[in-house]
C-alpha positions in Angstrom: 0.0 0.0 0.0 1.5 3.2 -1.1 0.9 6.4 0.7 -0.1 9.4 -0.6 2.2 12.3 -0.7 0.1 15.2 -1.4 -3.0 15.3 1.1 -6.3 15.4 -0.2 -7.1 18.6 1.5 -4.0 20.3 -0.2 -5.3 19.5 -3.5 -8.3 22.1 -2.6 -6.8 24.5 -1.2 -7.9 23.6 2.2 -11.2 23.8 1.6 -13.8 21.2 2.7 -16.8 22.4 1.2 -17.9 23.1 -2.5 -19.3 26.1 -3.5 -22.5 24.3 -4.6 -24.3 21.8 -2.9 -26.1 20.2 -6.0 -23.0 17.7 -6.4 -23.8 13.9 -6.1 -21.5 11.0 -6.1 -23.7 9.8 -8.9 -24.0 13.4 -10.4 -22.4 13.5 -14.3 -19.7 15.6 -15.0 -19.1 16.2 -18.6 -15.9 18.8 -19.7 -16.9 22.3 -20.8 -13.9 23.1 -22.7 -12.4 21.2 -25.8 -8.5 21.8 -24.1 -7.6 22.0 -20.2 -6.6 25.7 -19.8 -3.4 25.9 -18.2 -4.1 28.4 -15.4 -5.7 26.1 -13.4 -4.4 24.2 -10.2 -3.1 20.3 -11.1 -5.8 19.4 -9.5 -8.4 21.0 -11.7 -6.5 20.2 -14.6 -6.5 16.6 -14.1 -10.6 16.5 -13.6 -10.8 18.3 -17.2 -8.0 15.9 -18.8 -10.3 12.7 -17.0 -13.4 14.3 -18.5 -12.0 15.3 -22.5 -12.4 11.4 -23.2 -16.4 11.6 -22.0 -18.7 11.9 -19.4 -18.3 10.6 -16.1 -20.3 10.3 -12.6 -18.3 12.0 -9.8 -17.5 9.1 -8.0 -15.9 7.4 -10.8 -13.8 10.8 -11.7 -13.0 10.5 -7.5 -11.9 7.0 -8.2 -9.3 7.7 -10.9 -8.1 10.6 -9.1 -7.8 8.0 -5.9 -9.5 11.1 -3.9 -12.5 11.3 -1.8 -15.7 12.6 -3.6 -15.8 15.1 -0.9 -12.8 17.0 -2.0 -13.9 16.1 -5.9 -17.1 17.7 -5.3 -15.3 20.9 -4.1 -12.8 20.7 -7.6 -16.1 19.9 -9.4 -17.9 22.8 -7.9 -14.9 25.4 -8.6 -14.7 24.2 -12.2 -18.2 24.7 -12.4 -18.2 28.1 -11.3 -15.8 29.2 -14.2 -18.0 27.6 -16.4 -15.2 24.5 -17.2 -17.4 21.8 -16.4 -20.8 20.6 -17.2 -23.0 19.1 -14.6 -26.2 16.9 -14.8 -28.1 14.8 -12.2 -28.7 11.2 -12.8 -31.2 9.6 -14.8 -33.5 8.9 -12.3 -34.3 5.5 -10.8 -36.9 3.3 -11.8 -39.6 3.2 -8.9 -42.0 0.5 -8.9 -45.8 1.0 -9.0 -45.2 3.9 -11.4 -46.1 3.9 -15.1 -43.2 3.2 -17.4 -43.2 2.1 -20.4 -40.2 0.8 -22.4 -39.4 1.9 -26.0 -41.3 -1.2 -28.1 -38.3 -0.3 -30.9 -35.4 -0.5 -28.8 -36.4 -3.4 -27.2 -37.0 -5.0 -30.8 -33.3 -4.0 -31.8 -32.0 -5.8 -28.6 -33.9 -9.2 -29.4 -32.7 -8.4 -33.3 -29.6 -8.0 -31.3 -29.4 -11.0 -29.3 -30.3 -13.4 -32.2 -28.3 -12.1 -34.5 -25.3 -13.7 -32.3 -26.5 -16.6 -31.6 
């Protein structure tokens, strides 16, 4: 087990808390910006660079960053502030006992789908 050099609080500037508290671990973080600008802390550059390649749920950005969500979210939040990132809550959840009805055509292409490699 390696440990870390850098604490996680460092990484935020010794902040705790985010600036917004609409962040989720399950909340989608998509990149704003086609190219990391370089005036921003390592930190917030590495969240961009992890996002360029797609879209990502805050926990799994947390993960490859081996940081806590909690100091993500505050990153996340900052970077959202200077309009860097793009945030969007989960689809919701399927609740039981409510209507829902699945697409007949998608589910058509799935069985199309599903024989086709048998």
């Amino acid at each position: 087990m390696t440990r870390r050099l850098i604490p996680p609080y460092v990484w935020t500037g010794g902040r705790t808390h985010p600036t917004r508290n609409v962040l989720d671990r399950l909340t989608v973080l998509r990149s704003a910006v086609d190219e990391v600008p370089g005036d921003l802390t390592p930190a917030q550059q590495r969240v961009l660079e992890i996002l360029l390649d797609g879209a990502l749920p805050l926990a799994e950005v947390a993960a490859h960053l081996s940081l806590p969500v909690s100091f993500v979210k505050v990153l996340a939040s900052d970077l959202l502030d200077e309009g860097l990132l793009h945030a969007r809550a989960p689809a919701p959840a399927f609740t039981p006992g409510r209507a829902w009805r699945p697409d007949k055509k998608l589910l058509e292409r799935v069985i199309d789908g599903l024989r086709a490699l048998q």
